[in-house]
C-alpha positions in Angstrom: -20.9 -2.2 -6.7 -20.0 1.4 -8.1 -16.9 3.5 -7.0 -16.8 7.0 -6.7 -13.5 9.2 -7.4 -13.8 12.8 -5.9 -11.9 14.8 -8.9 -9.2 17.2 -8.0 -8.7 19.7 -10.6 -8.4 23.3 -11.0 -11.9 24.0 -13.2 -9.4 23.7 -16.4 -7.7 20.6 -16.2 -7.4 17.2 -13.7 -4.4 17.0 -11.6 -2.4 14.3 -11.4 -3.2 12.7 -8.1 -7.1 12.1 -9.8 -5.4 9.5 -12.1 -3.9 7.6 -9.2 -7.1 7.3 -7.5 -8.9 6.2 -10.3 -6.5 3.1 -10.3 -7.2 2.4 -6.6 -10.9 3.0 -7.5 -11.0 0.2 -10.5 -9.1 -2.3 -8.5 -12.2 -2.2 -5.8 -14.3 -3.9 -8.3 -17.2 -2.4 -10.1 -17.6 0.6 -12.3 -15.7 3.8 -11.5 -17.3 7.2 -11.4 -15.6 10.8 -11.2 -17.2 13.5 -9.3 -16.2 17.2 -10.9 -17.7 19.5 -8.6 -16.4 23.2 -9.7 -17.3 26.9 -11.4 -16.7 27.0 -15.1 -15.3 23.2 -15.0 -16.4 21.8 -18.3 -13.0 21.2 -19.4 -12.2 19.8 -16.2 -15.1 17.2 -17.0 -14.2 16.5 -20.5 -10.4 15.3 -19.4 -12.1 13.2 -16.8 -14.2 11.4 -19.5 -11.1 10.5 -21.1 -9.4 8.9 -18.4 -9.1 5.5 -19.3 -11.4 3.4 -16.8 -13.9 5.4 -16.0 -17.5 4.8 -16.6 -19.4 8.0 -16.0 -18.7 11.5 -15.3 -21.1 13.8 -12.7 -20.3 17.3 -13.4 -21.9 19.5 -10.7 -21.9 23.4 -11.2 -22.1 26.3 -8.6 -19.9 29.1 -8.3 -19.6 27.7 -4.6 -17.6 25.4 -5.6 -15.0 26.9 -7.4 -12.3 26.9 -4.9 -13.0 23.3 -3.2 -13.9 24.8 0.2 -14.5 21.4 2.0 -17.8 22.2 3.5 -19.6 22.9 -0.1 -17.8 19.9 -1.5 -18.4 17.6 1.3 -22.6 18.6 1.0 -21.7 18.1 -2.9 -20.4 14.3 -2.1 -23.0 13.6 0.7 -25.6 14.5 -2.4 -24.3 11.3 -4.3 -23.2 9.3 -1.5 -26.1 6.6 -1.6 -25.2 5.3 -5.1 -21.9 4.1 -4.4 -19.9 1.6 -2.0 -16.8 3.3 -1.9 -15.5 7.0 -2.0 -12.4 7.6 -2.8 -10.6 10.7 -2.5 -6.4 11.2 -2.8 -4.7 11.8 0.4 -4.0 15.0 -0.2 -4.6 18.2 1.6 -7.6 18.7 -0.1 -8.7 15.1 -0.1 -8.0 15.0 3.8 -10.1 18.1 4.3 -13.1 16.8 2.8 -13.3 13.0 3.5 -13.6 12.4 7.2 -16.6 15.1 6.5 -18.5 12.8 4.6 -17.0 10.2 6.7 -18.9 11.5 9.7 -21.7 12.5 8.2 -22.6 8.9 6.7 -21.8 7.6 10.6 -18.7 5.0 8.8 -15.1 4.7 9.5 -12.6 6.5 7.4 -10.3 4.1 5.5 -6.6 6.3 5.2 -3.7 6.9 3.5 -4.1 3.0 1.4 -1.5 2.2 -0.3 -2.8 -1.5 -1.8 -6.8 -2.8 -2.4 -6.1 -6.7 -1.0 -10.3 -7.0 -1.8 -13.4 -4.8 -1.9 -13.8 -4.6 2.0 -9.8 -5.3 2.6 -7.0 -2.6 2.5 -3.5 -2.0 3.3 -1.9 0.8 4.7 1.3 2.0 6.4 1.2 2.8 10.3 3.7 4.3 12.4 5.6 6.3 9.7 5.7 3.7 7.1 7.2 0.9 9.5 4.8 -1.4 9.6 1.9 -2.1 7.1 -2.0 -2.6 8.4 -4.2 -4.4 6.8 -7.9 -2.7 7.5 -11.3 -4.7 7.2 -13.9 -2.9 6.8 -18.0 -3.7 6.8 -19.2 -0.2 6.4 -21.9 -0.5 4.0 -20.2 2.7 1.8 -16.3 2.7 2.7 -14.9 6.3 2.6 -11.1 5.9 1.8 -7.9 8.4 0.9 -5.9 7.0 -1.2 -2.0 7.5 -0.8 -1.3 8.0 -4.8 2.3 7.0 -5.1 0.8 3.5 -4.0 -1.1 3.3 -7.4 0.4 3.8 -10.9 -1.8 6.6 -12.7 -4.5 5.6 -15.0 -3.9 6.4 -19.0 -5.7 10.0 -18.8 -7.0 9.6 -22.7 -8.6 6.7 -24.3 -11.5 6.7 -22.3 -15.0 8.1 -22.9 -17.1 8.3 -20.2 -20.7 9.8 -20.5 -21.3 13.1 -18.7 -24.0 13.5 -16.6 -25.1 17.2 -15.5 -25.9 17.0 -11.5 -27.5 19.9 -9.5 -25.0 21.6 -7.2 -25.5 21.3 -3.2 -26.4 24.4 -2.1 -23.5 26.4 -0.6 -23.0 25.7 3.5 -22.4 29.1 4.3 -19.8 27.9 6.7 -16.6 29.7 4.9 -16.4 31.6 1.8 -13.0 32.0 -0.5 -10.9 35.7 0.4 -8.2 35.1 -1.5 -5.0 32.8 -1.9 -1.2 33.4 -2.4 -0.1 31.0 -5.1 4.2 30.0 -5.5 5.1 30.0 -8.9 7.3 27.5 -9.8 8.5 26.7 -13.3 10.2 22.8 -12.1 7.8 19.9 -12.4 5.1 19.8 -9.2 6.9 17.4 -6.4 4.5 15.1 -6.2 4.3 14.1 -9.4 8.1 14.4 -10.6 10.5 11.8 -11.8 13.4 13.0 -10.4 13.6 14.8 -7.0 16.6 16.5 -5.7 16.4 17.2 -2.0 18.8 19.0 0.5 19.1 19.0 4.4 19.8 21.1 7.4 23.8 20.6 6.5 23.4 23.1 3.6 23.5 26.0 6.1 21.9 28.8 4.8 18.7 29.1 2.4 21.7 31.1 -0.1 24.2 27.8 0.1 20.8 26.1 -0.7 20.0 27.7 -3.8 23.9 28.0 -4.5 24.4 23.8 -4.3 21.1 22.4 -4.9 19.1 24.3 -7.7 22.1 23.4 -10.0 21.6 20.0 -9.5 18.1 20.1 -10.1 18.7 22.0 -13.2 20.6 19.4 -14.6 18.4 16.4 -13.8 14.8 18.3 -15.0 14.0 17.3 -11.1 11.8 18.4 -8.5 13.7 20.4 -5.4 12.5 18.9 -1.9 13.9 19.5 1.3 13.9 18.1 5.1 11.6 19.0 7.9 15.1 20.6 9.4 15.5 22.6 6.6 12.4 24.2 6.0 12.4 24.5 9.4 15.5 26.7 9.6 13.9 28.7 6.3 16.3 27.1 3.8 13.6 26.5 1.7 9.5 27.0 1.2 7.1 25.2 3.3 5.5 23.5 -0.4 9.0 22.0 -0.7 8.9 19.8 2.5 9.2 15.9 2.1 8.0 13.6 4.9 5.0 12.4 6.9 4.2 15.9 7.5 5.0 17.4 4.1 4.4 15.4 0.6 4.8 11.7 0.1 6.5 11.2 -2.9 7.7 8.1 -5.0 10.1 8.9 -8.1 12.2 7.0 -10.3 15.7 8.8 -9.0 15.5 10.5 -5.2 18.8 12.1 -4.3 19.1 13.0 -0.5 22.3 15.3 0.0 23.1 16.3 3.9 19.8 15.0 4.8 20.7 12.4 7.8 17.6 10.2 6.8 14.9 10.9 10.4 11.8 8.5 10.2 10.0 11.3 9.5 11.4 11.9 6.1 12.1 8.1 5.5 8.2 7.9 5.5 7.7 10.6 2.9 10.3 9.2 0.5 11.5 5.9 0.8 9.3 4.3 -1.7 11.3 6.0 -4.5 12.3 3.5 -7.0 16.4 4.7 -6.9 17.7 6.9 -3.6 20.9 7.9 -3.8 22.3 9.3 -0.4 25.5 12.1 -0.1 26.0 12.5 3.4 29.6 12.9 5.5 28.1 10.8 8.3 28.6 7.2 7.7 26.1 6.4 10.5 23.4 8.2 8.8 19.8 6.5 8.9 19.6 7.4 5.3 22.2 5.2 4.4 19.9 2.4 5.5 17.2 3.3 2.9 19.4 4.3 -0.3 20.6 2.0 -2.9 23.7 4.0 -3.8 25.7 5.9 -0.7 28.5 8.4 -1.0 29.9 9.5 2.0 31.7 12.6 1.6 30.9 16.7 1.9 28.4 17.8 -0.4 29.5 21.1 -0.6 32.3 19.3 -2.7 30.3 16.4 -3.9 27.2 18.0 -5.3 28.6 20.4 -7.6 31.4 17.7 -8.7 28.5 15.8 -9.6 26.6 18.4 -11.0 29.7 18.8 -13.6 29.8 15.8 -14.9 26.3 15.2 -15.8 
């Protein structure tokens, strides 16, 4: 029984969401394999090797793959599939592109968004919005599964060393090709993968009183900015910034909510921080519910009070 971890990385270096999977991808039993399927990606390879865990590394090659387009990488997986029992990718947006490809293409049942490995053929994982948990059988002889990465702690990325096995690249799909992309530069730490996050709501107002109340905070605190559904909505703040079941799922140490009112939607993308701290002027406010410490009061006065005295 052999698990195989579909890398994310950006042909340089692994992204942090790899490491998570890896853990879900040792804890199914077996060795664990990492597929690095890129353009120029040797580097890429040679940090996957060094991830603590992990038995081999297949390093694929072909300019098609540079970008991840999810047709070339699903052929690329499909290519491998046969050797291992389970295929793990991170439930991400990348990881959710490619998956239920190789899903349907194998004729098996997509395993989602797990949060716990209860066996090799058992999983858990959260249903409606994170209210109740599922615990999912499965008897498919390979067991394609996303893996929701603030469910697993990160594997040690040195201290490993994997062999690295050259594989032959799938030829390209001709489905898509790459045009271009728009990239956000953004000098704080990546959400997902921050210890603190600082998030703000539709009660900030304006995407200026955003900036004007929040970024300070987050200055202070090395954290993450995040925001509500509401308030991306409304254009307070970049679509990358959203938190929830329809933006990113995160998990810090310290989550502070301030004029968010706490809709399930939200609750599901952050409530399994480790310390929420809720500012809200609505006492009835679902957040309250979720966070360890509440302050009800304005934020406008709250926030940068608190902001001073750090």
């Amino acid at each position: 029984m052999t698990s195989l971890v579909i890398a994310e990385h950006d042909n340089a270096t692994l992204k942090p969401s790899t490491l998570n999977t890896v853990t879900a991808a040792a804890q199914c039993g077996g060795d664990v394999h990492v597929l690095v399927a890129g353009h120029n990606a040797g580097e890429a390879a040679k940090a996957a090797s060094q991830v603590a865990g992990v038995a081999k590394v297949i390093h694929a090659e072909g300019e098609h793959l540079a970008h991840g387009l999810a047709e070339n990488m699903a052929a690329q997986v499909l290519a491998i599939a046969g050797n291992y029992s389970h295929i793990l990718f991170p439930a991400t947006a990348s990881g959710k592109n490619i998956a239920p490809r190789v899903a349907a293409k194998l004729d098996v049942g997509q395993i989602s968004d797990i949060t716990r490995v209860d066996a090799a053929d058992t999983f858990e994982r959260p249903i409606y919005a994170g209210n109740a948990i599922a615990v999912v059988q499965s008897v498919d002889a390979i067991k394609v599964i996303t893996v929701r990465t603030t469910g697993f702690d990160a594997a040690a990325a040195t201290g490993g060393s994997a062999a690295i096995e050259q594989a032959a690249a799938a030829p390209a799909s001709g489905k898509s090709s790459f045009l271009g992309n728009e990239l956000a530069k953004n000098d704080r730490p990546e959400l997902t993968a921050a210890k603190v996050v600082v998030s703000g709501g539709r009660a900030l107002g304006s995407a200026e009183k955003f900036n004007e109340i929040m970024t300070p905070l987050a200055d202070k605190l090395g954290a993450a900015l995040g925001a509500s559904r509401a308030a991306v909505d409304a254009g307070y703040a970049p679509n990358d910034w959203q938190v929830g079941q329809t933006g990113k799922i995160v998990a810090p140490q310290l989550y502070i909510a301030a004029g968010i009112s706490g809709a399930i939607q939200h609750l599901a993308g952050m409530k399994d921080s480790k310390v929420i701290v809720a500012i809200n002027k609505d006492a009835e406010a679902p957040i309250f519910a979720v966070a360890d410490y509440g302050l009800e009061a304005d934020l406008f006065t709250a926030v940068p009070e608190l902001t001073k005295a750090l």
